[in-house]
Phi, psi and omega in degrees: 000058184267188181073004181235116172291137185254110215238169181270150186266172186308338183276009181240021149298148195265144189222166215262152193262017183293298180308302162325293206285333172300300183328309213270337180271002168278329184284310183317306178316313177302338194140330190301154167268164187278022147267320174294335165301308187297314178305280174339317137320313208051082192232171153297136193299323163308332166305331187259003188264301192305340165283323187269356195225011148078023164290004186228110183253019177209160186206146174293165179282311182314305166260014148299316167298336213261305171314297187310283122025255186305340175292282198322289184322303179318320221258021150238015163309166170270148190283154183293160189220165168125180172298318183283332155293336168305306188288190330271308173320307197304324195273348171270313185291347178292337178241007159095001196291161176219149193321163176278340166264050168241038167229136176300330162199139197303311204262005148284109186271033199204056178233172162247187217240109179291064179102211207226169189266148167296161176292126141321132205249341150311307147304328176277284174344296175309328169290305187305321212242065138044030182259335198217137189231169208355279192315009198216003157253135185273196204281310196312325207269335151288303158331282153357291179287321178292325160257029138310309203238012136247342163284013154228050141097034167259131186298133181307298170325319198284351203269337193265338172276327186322301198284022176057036200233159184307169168284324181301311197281327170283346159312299195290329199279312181293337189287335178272329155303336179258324140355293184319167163273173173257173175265136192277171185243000000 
C-alpha cells in the first residue's frame, strides 16, 4: 500500500464544542432535566456537565453530530412539564444559557443573539423584593429591576451592592442603557 496515508477518518477529528454545548444548554433551557438529556444520549451524567458548563472545548464531528441529531428530536416533542422541568429551565436561565433558536448560528462564536427574551414578570417581582440577583436575569428583566428599584430612590451604588454585581459591570450596564432606543409605544 504504498502512496496511502494513514489519516484518523474525519468524524474524529477535533472540532470546537460551542456549538454542542449551546445545544445541550437549549435543551435544558427547554425543560429537559439533565438525566433526561444524558439518557437520550446515552452519556454518563459527567459528559453532560462538561459541556454545559464549558469545560470541554473541544469535540468530533461524530458527536457533535449524534447531539445535534437527538437534541433537534427532544425539542421537537411538545415540551416538558412537571416539577423537574421547572427547575431545570429555571436553573438555565439562572446560568445565561439560551434557547436554540435564539442564535442566529449555533456554532458561531462571534454571532448574535435574536432579540431579547421578554421580561419574566415573576423574575422581576423576585429580583426587586431581593430573593434573586443580577446573573439570574436575562437584559429585558434587568432593565425592569433597575428602574424599578431606582424609582424608588435607591442610590446606584446601594443598587450595585443589593445586586452583588461590581461597580464596572454596573458601569457597563447603565451605559449600554443609555444607548438604547426607547421602544415606541
Amino acid at each position: 500500500m504504498i502512496g496511502l496515508a494513514t489519516r484518523r477518518p474525519w468524524p474524529t477529528a477535533s472540532i470546537s464544542a460551542l456549538g454542542t454545548a449551546r445545544l445541550l444548554r437549549g435543551a435544558l433551557r427547554a425543560g429537559y432535566t439533565p438525566q433526561q438529556v444524558t439518557a437520550a444520549l446515552n452519556w454518563p451524567p459527567g459528559l453532560l456537565d462538561q459541556f454545559t458548563r464549558g469545560t470541554r472545548h473541544h469535540t468530533n464531528r461524530a458527536v457533535a453530530d449524534h447531539v445535534d441529531h437527538v437534541v433537534y428530536q427532544m425539542l421537537a416533542r411538545p415540551a416538558p412539564t412537571g416539577a423537574g422541568a421547572k427547575q431545570a429551565r429555571r436553573v438555565a436561565r439562572e446560568q445565561g444559557w439560551h434557547p436554540v433558536w435564539a442564535w442566529d448560528d449555533i456554532d458561531d462564536p462571534h454571532t448574535t443573539l435574536h432579540g431579547e427574551e421578554p421580561a419574566d414578570e415573576v423574575a422581576v417581582e423576585r429580583a426587586v423584593d431581593g430573593w434573586l440577583q443580577w446573573g439570574g436575569l436575562n437584559p429585558a428583566e434587568r432593565v425592569e429591576v433597575y428602574h424599578q428599584v431606582t424609582g424608588q430612590g435607591v442610590s446606584l451604588n446601594e443598587f450595585a451592592r443589593r445586586y452583588g454585581v461590581s461597580s464596572s459591570t454596573f458601569k457597563d450596564f447603565t451605559q449600554s442603557l443609555a444607548k438604547r432606543k426607547p421602544v415606541a409605544a
